[in-house]
C-alpha positions in Angstrom: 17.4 -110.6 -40.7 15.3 -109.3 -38.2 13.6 -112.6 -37.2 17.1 -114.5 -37.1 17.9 -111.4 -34.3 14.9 -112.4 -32.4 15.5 -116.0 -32.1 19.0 -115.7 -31.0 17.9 -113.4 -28.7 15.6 -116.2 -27.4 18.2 -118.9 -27.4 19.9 -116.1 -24.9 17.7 -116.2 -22.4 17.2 -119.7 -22.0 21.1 -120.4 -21.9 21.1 -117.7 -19.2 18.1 -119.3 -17.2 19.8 -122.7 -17.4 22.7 -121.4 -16.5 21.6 -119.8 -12.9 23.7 -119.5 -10.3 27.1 -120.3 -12.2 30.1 -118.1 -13.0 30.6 -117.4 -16.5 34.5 -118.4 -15.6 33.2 -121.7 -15.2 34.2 -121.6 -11.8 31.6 -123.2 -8.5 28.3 -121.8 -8.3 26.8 -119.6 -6.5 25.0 -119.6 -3.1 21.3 -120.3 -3.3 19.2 -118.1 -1.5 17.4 -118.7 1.9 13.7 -119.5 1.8 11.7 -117.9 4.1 8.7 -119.8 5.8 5.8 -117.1 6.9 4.6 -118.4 10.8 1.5 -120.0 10.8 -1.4 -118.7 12.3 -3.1 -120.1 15.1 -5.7 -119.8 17.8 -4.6 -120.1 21.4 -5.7 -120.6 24.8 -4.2 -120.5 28.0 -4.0 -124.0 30.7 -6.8 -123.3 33.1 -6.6 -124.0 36.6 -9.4 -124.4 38.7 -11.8 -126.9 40.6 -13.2 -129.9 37.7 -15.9 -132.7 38.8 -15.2 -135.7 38.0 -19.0 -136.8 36.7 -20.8 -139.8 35.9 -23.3 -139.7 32.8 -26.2 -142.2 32.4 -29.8 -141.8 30.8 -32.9 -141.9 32.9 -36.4 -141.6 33.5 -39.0 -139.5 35.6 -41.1 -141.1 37.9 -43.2 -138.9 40.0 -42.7 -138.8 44.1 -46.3 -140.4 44.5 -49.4 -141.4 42.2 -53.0 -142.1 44.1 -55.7 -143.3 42.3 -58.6 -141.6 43.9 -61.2 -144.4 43.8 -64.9 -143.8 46.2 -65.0 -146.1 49.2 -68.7 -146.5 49.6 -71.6 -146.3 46.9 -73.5 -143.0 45.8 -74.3 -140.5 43.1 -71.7 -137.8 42.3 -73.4 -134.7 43.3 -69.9 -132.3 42.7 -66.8 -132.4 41.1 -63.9 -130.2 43.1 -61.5 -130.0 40.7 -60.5 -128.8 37.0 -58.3 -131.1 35.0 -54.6 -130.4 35.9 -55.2 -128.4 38.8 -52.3 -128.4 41.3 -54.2 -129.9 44.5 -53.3 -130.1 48.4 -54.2 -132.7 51.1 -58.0 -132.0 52.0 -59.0 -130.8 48.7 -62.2 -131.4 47.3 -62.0 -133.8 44.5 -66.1 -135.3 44.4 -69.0 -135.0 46.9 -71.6 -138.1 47.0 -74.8 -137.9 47.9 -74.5 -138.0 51.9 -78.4 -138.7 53.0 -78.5 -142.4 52.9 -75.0 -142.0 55.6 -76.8 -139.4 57.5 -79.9 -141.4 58.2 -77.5 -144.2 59.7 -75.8 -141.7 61.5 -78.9 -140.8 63.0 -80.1 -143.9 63.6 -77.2 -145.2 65.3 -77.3 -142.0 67.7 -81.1 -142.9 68.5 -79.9 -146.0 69.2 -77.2 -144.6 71.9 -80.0 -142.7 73.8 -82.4 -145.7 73.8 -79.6 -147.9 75.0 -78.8 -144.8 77.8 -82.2 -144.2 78.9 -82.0 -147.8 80.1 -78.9 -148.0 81.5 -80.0 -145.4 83.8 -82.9 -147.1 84.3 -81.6 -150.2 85.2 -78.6 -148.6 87.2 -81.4 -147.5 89.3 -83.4 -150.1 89.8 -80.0 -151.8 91.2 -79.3 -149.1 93.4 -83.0 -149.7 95.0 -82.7 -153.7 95.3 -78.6 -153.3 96.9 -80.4 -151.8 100.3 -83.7 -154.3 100.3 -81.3 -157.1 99.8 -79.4 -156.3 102.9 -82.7 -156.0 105.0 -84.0 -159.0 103.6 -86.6 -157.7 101.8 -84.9 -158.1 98.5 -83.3 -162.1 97.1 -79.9 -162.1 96.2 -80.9 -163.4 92.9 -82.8 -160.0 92.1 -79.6 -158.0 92.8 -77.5 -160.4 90.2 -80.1 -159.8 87.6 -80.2 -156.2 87.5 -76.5 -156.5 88.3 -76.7 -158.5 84.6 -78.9 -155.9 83.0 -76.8 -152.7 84.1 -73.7 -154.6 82.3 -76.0 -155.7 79.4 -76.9 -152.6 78.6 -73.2 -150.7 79.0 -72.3 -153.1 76.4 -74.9 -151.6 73.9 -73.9 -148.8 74.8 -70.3 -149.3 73.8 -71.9 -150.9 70.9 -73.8 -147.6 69.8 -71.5 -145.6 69.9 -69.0 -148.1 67.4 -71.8 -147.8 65.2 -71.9 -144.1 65.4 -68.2 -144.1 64.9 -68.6 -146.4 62.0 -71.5 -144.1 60.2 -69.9 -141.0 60.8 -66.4 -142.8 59.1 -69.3 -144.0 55.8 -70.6 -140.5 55.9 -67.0 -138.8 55.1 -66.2 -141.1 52.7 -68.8 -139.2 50.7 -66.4 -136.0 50.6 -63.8 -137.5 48.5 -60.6 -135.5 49.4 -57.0 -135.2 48.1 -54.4 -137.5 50.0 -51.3 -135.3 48.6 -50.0 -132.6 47.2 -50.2 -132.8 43.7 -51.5 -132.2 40.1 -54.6 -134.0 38.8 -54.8 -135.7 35.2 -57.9 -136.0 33.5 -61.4 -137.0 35.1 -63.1 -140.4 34.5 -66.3 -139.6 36.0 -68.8 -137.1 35.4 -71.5 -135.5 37.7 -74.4 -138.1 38.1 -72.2 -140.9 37.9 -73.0 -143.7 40.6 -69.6 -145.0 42.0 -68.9 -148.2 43.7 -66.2 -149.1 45.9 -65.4 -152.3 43.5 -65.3 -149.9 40.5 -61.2 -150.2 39.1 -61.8 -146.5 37.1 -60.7 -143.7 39.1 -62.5 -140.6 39.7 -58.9 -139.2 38.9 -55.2 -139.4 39.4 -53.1 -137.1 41.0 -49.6 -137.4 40.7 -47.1 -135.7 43.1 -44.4 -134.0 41.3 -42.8 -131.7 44.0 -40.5 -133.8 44.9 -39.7 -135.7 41.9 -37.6 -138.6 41.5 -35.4 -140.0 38.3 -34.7 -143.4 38.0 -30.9 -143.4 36.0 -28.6 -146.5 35.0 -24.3 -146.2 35.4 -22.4 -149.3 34.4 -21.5 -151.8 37.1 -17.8 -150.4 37.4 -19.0 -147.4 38.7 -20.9 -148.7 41.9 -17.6 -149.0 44.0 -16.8 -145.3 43.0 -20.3 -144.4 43.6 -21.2 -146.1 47.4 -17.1 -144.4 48.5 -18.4 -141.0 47.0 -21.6 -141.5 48.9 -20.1 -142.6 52.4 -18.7 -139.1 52.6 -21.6 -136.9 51.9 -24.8 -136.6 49.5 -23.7 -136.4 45.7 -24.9 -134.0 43.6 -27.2 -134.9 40.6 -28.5 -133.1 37.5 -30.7 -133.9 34.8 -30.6 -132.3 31.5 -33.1 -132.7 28.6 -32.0 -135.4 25.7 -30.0 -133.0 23.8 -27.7 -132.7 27.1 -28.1 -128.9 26.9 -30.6 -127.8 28.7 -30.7 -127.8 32.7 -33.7 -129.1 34.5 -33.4 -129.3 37.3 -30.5 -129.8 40.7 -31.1 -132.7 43.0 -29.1 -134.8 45.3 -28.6 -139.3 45.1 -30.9 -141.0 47.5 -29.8 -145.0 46.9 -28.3 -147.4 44.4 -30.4 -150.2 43.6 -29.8 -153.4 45.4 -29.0 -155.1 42.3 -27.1 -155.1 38.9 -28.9 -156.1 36.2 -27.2 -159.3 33.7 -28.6 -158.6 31.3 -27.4 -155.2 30.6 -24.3 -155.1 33.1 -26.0 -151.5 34.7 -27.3 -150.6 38.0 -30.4 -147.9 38.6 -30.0 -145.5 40.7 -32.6 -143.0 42.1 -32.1 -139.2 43.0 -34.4 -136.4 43.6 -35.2 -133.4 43.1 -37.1 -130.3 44.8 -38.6 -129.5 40.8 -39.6 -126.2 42.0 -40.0 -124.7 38.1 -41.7 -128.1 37.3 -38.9 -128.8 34.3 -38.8 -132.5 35.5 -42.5 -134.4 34.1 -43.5 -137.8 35.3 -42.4 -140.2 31.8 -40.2 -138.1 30.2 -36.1 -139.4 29.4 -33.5 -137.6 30.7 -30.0 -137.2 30.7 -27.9 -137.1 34.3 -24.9 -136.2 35.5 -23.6 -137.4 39.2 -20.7 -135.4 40.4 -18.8 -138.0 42.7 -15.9 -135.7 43.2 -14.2 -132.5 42.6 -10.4 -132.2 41.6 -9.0 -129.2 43.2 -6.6 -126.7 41.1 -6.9 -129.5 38.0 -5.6 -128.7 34.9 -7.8 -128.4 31.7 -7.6 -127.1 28.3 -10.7 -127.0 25.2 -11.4 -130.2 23.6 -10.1 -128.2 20.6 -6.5 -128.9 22.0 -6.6 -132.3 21.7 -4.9 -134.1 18.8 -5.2 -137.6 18.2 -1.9 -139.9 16.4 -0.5 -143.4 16.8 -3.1 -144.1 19.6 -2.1 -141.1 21.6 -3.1 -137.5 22.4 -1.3 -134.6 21.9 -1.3 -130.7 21.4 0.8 -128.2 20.7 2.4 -125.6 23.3 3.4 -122.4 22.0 7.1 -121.7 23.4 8.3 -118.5 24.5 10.2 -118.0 21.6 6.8 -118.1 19.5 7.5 -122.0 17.8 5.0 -124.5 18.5 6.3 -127.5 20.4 4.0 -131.0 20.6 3.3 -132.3 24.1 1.8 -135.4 25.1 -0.8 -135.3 27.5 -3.3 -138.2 29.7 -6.8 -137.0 29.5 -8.4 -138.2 32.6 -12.0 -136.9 32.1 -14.2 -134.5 29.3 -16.8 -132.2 30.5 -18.9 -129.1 28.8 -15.9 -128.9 26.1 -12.9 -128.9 27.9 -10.8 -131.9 28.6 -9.0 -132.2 32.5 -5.8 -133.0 32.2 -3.5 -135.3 34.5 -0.1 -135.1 33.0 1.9 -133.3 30.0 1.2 -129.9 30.8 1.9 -126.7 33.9 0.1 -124.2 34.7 1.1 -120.9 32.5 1.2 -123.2 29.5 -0.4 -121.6 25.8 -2.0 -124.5 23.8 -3.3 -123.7 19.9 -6.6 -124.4 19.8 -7.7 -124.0 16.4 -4.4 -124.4 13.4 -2.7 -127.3 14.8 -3.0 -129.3 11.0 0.2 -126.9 9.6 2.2 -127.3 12.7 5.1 -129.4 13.8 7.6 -129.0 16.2 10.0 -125.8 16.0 7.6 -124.2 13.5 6.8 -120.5 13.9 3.8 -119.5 14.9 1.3 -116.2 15.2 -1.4 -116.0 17.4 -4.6 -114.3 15.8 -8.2 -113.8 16.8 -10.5 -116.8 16.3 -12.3 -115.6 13.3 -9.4 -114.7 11.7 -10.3 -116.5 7.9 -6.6 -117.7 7.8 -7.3 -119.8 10.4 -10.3 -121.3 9.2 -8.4 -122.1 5.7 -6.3 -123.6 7.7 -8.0 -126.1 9.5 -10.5 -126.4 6.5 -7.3 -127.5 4.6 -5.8 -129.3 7.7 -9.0 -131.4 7.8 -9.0 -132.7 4.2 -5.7 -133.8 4.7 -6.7 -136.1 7.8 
């Protein structure tokens, strides 16, 4: 009996649950109630308005400002070495001293010359100032005169001669101090101490390279060579290079020219900047990444990349309206930079754009705005992203 109770009892409830929300009079059934949707949460950001360059990115390398391969210009033993490997250098800085006698006996022998040579111009300037007189009496022949005449000139040009050939040895004998032509840093030495160098030797003692100023050699595609030469006609451009993950500054430096020609191959045209390298972060060989700022929009509007929402070959975000519902809003990206996206059209200044919690949204959907490491906003786009 007891069972049979339980049963029916049962059978009771489930007539009753199917039975929801009409009358027992048979009569229309009743209202249903109202579901209530929670808001989403979501991150947001206000439009910023301020000054955005419009810049050009192309990949580059660095070539130092000047390379000299210090090379001897007359034969002899090294008797010094001036330098340490990689030692910053300056013009007149000893790089290697050759033996100088064999250049200072020709010196000297050229300057004996010179006085031999003098002692008989005087002479013979002399003897002509003697005959000018004794040819005027008669005592002397006018041929006598145009001989010493002849001699006194003879020996003015040896003179002159002598002293080219003091100007010559004294030119051999400083080759033999074998001096920096630049500012610069050395690489590593070729020679060693005892080494006998010849002019027609092709190894170097050494090469410095000049890396204050430094220059970097860049490619932009060939549409962006008008842009470039209007920027240029109004003032110097701004370059800077960054390391290959784009992160890291290296250093500021201004355009100095646009190549002469595009390449065919590639459809790109080099272009060459420099830069002051003062904390030597630019090194002749190594790639780069630059960035050439041809203008600056003024008051431009821009929001995070986060904003951005990509559907039906458009972008879009989401505004949040002053009644707290998120509202979508079309927008024309005209350029991306360091993570936030300049727009041209779709949005005002004052506007709030949800930057993180857009995958839940649609328009007239109620939103809450929270911190960004609130966890419901990660589960959100964590959930918003599988969907996609």
């Amino acid at each position: 009996m007891k069972k049979r109770n339980i049963v029916g009892a049962i059978l009771g409830v489930i007539c009753v649950g199917a039975l929801i929300g009409w009358r027992v009079d048979g009569q229309e059934p009743a209202p249903a109630t109202a579901v209530i949707v929670p808001p989403v949460p979501v991150v947001t950001a206000k439009v910023q308005v301020a000054d955005f360059p419009i810049v050009m990115m192309g990949i580059g390398s660095v070539y130092p400002f000047n390379v000299v391969d210090v090379h001897a210009q007359v034969t002899g033993t090294i008797e010094k070495i001036g330098f340490v490997e990689g030692q910053s250098v300056h013009p007149g800085d000893l790089i290697a001293q050759l033996d100088p006698r064999p250049y200072q006996a020709a010196l000297q022998q050229a300057e004996a010359n010179l006085a031999r040579d003098q002692a008989h111009l005087t002479n013979a300037q002399t003897n002509l100032s003697r005959y000018v007189p004794l040819e005027k009496r008669g005592f002397a022949s006018n041929q006598q005169v145009t001989d010493q005449t002849s001699t006194v000139s003879q020996m003015e040009a040896a003179i002159l001669g002598d002293k080219a050939a003091i100007s010559n040895a004294q030119t051999q004998l400083s080759y033999t101090t074998i001096t920096s032509p630049i500012d610069g840093v050395t690489g590593i030495r070729r020679v060693d101490i005892g080494n006998i160098l010849q002019p027609i030797t092709t190894t170097p003692i050494v090469t410095i390279t000049q890396i204050q100023p430094i220059s970097v050699v860049f490619t932009l595609p060939q549409k962006d060579v008008p842009t470039v030469q209007q920027a240029m006609s109004k003032g110097q451009l701004t370059t800077v290079a960054y390391d290959q993950d784009d992160r890291t500054e290296l250093g500021e430096g201004t355009l100095l020219l646009v190549n002469n020609t595009i390449s065919q191959s590639s459809g790109t045209v080099q272009l060459k900047a420099t830069f002051p390298n003062q904390n030597r972060a630019l090194w002749p060989g190594e790639f780069v990444d630059v960035r050439l700022t041809s203008a600056v929009r003024h008051n431009a509007i821009s929001v995070p990349l986060q904003a951005l929402m990509q559907g039906e070959g458009r972008s879009f975000v989401y505004v949040v309206g002053p009644n707290g519902t998120a509202q979508e809003r079309a927008v024309r990206v005209a350029e991306t930079l360091d993570g936030r996206a300049l727009i041209d059209q779709g949005l005002q200044p004052g506007d709030t754009v949800v930057t993180a919690g857009q995958f839940r949204l649609g328009d007239g959907i109620k939103v809450v705005e929270v911190s960004a490491g609130d966890p419901h906003v990660q589960n959100n786009s964590e959930s918003g992203s599988g969907m996609l």
